[in-house]
C-alpha positions in Angstrom: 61.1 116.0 132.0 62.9 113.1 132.9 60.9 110.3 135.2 61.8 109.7 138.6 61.8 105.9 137.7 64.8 107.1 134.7 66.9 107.3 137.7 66.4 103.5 139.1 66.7 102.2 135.5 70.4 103.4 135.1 73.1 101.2 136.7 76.5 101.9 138.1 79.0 99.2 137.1 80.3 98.1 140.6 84.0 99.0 139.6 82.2 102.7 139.2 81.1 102.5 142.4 84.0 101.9 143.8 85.6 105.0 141.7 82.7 107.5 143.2 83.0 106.1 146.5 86.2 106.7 147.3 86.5 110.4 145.2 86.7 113.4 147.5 83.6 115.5 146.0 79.9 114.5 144.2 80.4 113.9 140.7 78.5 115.1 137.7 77.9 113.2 134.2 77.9 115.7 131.9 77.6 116.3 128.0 80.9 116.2 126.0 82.6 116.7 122.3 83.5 113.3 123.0 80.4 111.7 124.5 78.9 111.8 128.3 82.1 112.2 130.6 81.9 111.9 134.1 83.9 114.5 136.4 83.6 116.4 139.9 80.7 118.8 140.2 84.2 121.3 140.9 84.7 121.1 137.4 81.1 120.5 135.8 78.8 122.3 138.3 75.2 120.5 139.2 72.4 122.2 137.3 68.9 122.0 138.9 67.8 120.0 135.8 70.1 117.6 136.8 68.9 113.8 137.4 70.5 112.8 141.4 71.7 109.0 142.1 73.6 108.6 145.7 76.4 106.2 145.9 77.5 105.4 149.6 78.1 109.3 150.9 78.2 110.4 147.3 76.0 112.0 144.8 76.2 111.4 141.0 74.4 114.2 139.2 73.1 113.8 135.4 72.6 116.0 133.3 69.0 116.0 131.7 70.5 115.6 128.3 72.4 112.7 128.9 70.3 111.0 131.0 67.3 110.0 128.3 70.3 108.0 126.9 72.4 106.4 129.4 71.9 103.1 130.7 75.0 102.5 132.5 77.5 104.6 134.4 80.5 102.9 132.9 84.8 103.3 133.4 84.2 104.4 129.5 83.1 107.6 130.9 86.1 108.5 133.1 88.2 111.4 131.1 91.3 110.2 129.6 93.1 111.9 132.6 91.7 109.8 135.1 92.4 106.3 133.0 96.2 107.8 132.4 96.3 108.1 136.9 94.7 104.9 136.6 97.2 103.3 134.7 100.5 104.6 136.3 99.0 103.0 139.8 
């Protein structure tokens, strides 16, 4: 089990922040072929395992896994998608 004080040690890089505030739904890191991705709980579902951090009106859930590892919720775990929508703006 995951400490309570696990969740105030990871950070949110403030360009992050910015990203989860202004998505449309709570978004989840979860587990990956291609390391820990972040993406709307739509698509990767909360688990009750999950670690919770609440940005603004947002909730960023974690998965249990991932979260003995990460330090920082960084733009290198957006999805390629969201970089490409990113990109084109």
């Amino acid at each position: 089990m995951v400490a309570s004080s696990q969740v105030s040690s990871i950070k949110i890089t403030p360009e992050m922040v910015e990203y989860i505030k202004a998505r449309s739904s709570d978004l989840r890191v979860a587990t990956t072929c291609e390391g820990p991705l972040i993406f709307p709980v739509r698509i990767s579902p909360s688990k009750p395992t999950d670690l919770v951090i609440q940005v603004g009106e947002r909730r960023v859930y974690i998965s249990l896994v991932q979260a003995r590892f990460i330090k920082t919720i960084n733009a290198d775990m957006l999805p390629r998608c969201a970089l490409e929508k990113k990109r084109k703006c």
